[in-house]
PATIPA-388335 format. One line per 8 residues: their letters; for each residue z, y, x of C-alpha. Coordinates in nm, 4 decimals. Example, Ala and Ser with C-alpha at 12.3 -4.5 7.8 and 13.67 -1.06 7.14 Angstrom:
BEGIN
as) 0.7800:-0.4500:1.2300  0.7140:-0.1060:1.3670
! end
This chain:
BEGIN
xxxxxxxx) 0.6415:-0.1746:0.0319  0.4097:-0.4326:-0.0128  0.2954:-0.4215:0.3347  0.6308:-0.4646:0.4783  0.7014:-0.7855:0.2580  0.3883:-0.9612:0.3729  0.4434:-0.8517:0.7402  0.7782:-1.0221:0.6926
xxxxxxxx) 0.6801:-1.3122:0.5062  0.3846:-1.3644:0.7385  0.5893:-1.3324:1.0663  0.8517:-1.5695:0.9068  0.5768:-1.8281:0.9673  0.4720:-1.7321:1.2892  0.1652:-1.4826:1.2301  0.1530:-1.1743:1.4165
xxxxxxxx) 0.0976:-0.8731:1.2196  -0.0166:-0.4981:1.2809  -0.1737:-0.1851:1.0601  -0.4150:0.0531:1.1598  -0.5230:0.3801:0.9404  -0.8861:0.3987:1.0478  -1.1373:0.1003:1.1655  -1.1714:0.2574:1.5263
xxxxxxxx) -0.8310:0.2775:1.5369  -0.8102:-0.0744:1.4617  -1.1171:-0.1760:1.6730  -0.9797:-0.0321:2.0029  -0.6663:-0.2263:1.9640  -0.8832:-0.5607:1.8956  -1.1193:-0.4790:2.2066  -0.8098:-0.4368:2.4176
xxxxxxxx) -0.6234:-0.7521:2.2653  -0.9258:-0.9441:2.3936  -0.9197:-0.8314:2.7194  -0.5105:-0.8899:2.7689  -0.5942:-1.2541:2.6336  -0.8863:-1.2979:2.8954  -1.1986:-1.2944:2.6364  -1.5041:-1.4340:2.8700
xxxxxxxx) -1.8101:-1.5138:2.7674  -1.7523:-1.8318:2.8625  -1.6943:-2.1411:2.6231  -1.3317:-2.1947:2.5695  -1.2954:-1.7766:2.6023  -1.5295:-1.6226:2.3948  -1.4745:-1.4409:2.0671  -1.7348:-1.5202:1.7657
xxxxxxxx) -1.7147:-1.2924:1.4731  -1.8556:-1.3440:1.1187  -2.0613:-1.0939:0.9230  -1.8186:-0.8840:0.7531  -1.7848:-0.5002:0.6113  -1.5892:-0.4306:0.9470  -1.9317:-0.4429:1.1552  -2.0924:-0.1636:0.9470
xxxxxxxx) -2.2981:0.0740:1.1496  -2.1027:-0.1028:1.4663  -2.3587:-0.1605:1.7603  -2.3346:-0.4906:1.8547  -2.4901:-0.5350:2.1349  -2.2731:-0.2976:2.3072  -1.9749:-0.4931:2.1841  -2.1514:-0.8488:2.3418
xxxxxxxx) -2.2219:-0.6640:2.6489  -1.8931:-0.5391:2.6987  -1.6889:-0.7861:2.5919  -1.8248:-1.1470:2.5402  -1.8336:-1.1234:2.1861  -2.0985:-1.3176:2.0006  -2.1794:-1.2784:1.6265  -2.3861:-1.5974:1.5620
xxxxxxxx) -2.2081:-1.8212:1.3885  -2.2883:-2.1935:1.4177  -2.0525:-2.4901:1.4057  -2.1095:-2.5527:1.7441  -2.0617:-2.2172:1.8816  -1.7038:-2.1676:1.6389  -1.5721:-2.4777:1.8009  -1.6485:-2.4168:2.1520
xxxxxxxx) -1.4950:-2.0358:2.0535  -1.1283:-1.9290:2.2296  -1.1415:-1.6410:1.9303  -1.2379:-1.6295:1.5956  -1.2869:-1.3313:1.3858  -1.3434:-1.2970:0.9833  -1.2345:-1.0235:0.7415  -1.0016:-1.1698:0.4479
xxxxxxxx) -1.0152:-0.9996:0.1184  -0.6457:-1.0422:-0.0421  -0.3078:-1.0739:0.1126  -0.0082:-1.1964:-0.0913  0.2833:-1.0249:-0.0479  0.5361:-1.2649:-0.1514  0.3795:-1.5736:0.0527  0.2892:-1.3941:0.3282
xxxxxxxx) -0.0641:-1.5663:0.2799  -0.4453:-1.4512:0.3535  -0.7213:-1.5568:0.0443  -1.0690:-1.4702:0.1049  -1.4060:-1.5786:-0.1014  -1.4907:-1.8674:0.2076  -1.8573:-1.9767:-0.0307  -2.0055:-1.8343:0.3190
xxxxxxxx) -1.9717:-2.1320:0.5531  -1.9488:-1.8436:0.8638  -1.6162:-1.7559:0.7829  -1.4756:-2.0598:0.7194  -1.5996:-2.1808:1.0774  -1.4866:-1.8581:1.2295  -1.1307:-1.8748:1.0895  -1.0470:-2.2498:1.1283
xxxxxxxx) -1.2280:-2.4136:1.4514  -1.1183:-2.1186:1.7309  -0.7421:-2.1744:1.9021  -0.6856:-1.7999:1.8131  -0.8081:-1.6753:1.4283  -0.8161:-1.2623:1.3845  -0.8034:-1.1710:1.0385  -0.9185:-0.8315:0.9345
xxxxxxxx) -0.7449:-0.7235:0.5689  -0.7719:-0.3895:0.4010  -0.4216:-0.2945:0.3152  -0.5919:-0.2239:-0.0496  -0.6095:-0.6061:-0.0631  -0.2388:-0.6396:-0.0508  -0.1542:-0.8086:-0.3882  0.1933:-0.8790:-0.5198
xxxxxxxx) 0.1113:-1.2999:-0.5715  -0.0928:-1.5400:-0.6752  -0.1184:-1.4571:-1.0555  -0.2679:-1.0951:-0.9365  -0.5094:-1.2817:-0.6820  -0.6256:-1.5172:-0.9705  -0.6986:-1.1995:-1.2226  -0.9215:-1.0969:-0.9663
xxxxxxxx) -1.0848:-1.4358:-0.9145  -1.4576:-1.4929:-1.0601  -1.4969:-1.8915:-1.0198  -1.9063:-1.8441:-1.0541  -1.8765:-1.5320:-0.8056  -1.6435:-1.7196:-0.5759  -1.6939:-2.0991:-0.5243  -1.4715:-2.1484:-0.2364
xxxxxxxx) -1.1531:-1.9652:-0.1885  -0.9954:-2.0123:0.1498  -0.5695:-1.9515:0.1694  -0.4211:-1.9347:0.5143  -0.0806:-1.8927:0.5538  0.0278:-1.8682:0.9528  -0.0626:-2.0542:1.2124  -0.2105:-2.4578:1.1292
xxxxxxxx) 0.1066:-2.6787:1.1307  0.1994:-3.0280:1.0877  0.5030:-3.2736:1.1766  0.5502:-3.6572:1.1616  0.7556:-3.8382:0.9794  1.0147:-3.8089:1.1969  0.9919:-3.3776:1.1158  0.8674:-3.3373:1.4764
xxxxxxxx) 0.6668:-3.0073:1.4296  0.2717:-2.9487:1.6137  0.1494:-2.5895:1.6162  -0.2853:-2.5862:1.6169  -0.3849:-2.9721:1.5177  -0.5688:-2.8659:1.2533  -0.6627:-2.5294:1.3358  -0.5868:-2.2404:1.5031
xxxxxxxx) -0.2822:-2.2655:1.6639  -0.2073:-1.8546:1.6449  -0.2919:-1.6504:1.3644  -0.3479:-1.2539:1.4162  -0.3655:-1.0388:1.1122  -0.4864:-0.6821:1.1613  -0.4239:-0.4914:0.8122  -0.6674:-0.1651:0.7848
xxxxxxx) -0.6275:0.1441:0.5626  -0.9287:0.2840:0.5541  -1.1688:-0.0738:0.5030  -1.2597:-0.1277:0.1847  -1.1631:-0.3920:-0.0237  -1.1766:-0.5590:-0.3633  -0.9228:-0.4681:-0.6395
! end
């Protein structure tokens, strides 16, 4: 139930939104995303991903060699990035907004300098609102929470809307059953 009130929350502000049962699951759908979006390894196509729980016992260098992915993250490299990857840690249902513990200046690179920012969630992170987020919320474990809600927006005065100014202009959220979260 939650699930379905984020997913409509978050599409209401132009996110796209899926849910896998298993990692691999998930992972094949990412790997073939990529490819229908024209992942090079080329600047401007590229995907960089941040060190995250996803990439356990993952080979790597498979995934660079087959697909252009790169998991070095360095300012330069996020914005010169088409793609940028980084696992979240909450989702709030009733926003339809991602919060993640963003003290690790890697995923804060990965998920606002890219055109195109995937967000992995475990569907245990699915929280009812802010109140439950904050009860989980250790300000000396957590020094920098990061909230994303859709795509980055802006308008003028004159309420003419601008998709991507100051960030990524598409926002892809891929929720995962069987990745672990906090509670």
């Amino acid at each position: 139930m939650m699930y379905e009130q984020f997913k409509t929350r978050a599409e209401g502000v132009s996110a796209e939104v899926c849910r896998f049962s298993t990692k691999n699951e998930a992972l094949v759908w990412l790997l073939e995303f990529l490819r229908r979006e024209r992942i090079a390894g080329a600047p401007q196509a590229n995907a960089l991903w941040a060190e995250c729980s996803f990439l356990d016992g993952m080979d790597r260098d498979t995934l660079n060699e087959q697909t252009g992915l790169k998991f070095e993250v360095t300012r330069e490299a996020a914005s010169q990035a088409r793609f940028g990857i980084s696992q979240m840690e909450w989702a709030l249902a009733d926003t339809g907004s991602l919060a993640q513990n963003s003290t690790a200046i890697e995923q804060r690179l990965v998920s606002s300098l890219p055109t195109i920012h995937i967000a992995l969630v475990p569907t245990s992170g699915i929280l009812p609102d802010m109140p439950s987020l904050l009860s989980r919320v250790n300000p000396k474990e957590n020094a920098y929470i990061a909230m994303i809600t859709g795509p980055s927006r802006t308008a003028d005065i004159e309420r003419v809307l601008t998709i991507g100014v100051h960030g990524p202009e598409r926002l892809v959220i891929i929720f995962v059953d069987d990745l672990g979260g906090k509670n």
